[in-house]
Backbone bond lengths (Angstrom), bond angles and torsions (degrees), N, CA, C in turn:
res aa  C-N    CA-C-N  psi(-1)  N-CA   C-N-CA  omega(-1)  CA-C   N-CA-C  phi
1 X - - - 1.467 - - 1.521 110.55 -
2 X 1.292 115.29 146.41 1.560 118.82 -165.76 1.633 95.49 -106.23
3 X 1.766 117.77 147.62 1.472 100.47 166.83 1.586 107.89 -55.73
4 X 1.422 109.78 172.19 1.195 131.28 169.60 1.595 137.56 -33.12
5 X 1.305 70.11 -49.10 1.914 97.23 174.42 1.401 112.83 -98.74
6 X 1.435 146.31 29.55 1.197 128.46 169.23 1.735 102.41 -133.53
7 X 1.195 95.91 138.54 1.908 123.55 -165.09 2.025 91.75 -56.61
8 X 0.731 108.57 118.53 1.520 120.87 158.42 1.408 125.30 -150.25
9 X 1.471 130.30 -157.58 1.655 120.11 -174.49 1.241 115.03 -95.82
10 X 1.376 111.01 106.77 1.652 142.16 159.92 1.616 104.34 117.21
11 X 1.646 108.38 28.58 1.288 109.40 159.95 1.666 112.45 -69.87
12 X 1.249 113.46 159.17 1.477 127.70 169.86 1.838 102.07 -114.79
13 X 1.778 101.24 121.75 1.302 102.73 -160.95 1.339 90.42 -145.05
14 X 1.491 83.59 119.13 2.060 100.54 168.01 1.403 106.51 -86.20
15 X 1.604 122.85 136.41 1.527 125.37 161.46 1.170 119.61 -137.02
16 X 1.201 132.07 157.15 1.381 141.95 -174.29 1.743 101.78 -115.44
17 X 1.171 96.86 124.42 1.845 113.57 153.04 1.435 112.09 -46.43
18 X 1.646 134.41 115.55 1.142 89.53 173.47 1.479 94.30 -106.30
19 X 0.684 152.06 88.48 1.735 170.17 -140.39 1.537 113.63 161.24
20 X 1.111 130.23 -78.25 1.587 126.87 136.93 1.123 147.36 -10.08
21 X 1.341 118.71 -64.88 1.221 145.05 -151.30 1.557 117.02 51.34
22 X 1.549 113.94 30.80 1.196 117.23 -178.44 1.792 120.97 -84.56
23 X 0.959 132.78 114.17 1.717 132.11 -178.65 1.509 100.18 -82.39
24 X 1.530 94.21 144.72 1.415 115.83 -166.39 1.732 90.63 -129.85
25 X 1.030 118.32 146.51 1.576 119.59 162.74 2.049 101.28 -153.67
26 X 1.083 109.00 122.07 1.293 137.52 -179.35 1.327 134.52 -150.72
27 X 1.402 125.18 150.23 1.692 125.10 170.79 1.586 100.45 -97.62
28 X 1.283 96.91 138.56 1.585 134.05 164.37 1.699 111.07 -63.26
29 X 1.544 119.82 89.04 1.397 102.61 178.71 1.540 110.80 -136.83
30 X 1.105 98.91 159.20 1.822 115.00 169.07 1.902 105.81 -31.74
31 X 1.304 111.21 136.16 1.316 130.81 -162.20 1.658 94.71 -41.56
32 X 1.736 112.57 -52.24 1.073 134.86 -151.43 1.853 106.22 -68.16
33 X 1.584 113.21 -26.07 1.227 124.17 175.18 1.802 108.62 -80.97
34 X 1.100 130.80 -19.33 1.107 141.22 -133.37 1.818 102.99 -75.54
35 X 1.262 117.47 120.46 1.799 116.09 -171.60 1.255 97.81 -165.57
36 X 1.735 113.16 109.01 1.128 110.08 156.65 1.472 147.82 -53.64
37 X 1.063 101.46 -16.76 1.778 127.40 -158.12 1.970 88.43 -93.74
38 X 1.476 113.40 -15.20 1.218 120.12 172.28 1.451 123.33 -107.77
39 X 1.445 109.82 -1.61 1.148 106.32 -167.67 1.200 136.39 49.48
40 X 1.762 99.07 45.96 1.487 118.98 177.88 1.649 97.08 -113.51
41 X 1.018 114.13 116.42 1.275 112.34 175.66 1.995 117.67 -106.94
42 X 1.322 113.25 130.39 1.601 110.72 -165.08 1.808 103.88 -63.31
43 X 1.507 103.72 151.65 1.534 116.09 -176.94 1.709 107.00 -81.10
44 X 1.369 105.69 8.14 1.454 103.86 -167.30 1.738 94.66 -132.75
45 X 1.914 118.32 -7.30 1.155 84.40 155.54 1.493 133.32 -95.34
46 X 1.839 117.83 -166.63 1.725 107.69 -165.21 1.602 101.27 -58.67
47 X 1.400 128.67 -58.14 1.567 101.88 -175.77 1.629 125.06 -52.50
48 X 1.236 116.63 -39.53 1.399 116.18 158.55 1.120 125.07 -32.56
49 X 0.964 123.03 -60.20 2.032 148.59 -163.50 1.761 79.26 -61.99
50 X 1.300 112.86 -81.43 1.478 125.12 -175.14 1.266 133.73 -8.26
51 X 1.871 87.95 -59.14 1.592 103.13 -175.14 1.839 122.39 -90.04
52 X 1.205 98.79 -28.38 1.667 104.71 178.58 1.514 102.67 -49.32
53 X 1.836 88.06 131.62 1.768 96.51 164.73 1.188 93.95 95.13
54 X 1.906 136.55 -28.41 1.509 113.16 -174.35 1.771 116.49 -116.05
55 X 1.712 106.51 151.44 1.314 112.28 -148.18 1.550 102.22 -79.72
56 X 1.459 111.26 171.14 1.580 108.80 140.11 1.254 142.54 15.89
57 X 1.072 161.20 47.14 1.763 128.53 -168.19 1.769 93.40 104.70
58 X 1.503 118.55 11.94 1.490 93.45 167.98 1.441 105.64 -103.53
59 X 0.915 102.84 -165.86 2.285 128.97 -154.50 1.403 75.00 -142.68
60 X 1.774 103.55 103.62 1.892 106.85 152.44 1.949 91.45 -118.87
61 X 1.797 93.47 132.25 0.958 115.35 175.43 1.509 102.13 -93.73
62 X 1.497 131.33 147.67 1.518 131.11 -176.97 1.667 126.14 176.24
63 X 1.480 113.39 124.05 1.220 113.04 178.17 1.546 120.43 -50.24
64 X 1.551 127.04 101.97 1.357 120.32 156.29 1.460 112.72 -94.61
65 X 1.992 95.53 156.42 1.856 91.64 166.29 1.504 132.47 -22.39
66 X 1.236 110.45 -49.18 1.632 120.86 171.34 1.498 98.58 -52.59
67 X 1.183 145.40 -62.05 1.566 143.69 -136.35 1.885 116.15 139.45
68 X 1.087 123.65 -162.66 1.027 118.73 179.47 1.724 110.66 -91.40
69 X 1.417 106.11 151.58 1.578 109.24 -178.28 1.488 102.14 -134.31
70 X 1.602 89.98 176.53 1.644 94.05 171.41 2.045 81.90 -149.96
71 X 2.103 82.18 138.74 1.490 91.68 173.82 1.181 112.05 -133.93
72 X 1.743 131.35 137.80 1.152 110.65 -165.40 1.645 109.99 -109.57
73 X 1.053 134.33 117.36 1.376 135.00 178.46 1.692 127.02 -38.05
74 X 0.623 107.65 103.66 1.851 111.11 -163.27 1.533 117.17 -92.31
75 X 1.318 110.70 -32.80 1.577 124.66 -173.35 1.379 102.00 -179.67
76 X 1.515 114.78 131.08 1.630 123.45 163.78 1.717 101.55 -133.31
77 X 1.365 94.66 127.87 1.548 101.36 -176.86 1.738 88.94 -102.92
78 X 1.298 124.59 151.64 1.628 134.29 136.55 1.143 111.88 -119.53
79 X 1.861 105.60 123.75 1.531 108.58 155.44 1.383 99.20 -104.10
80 X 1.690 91.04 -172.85 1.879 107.81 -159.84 1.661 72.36 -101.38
């Protein structure tokens, strides 16, 4: 079990662009769950890859297709 606050699979994770200022809020799921139109986003794509493992309130800097970004973690809920 992961604490509360850190992005793993079937977390629900708000982020901010910080380049953008665009908010994203989505679940982290298995390739096979994967639907944007649901805001299921795959654990194997680049924002996926990105966010696993980081908490709350962090700044992950990271190469996407577009170029490099920075996203800042705003809220990650896990339910069971």
């Amino acid at each position: 079990n992961l604490p509360g606050d850190v992005v793993g699979l079937n977390s629900w994770v708000e982020v901010e662009d910080k380049l953008t200022g665009r908010q994203m809020k989505f679940r982290i799921v298995t390739p096979g769950l994967a639907n944007l139109g649901k805001h299921f986003v795959s654990v194997y794509a680049p924002l996926g890859i990105a966010l696993m493992g980081y908490r709350k309130g962090q700044v992950i800097k990271w190469e996407m297709p577009s170029g490099p970004r920075e996203f800042f973690v705003k809220n990650v809920i896990n339910t069971a």
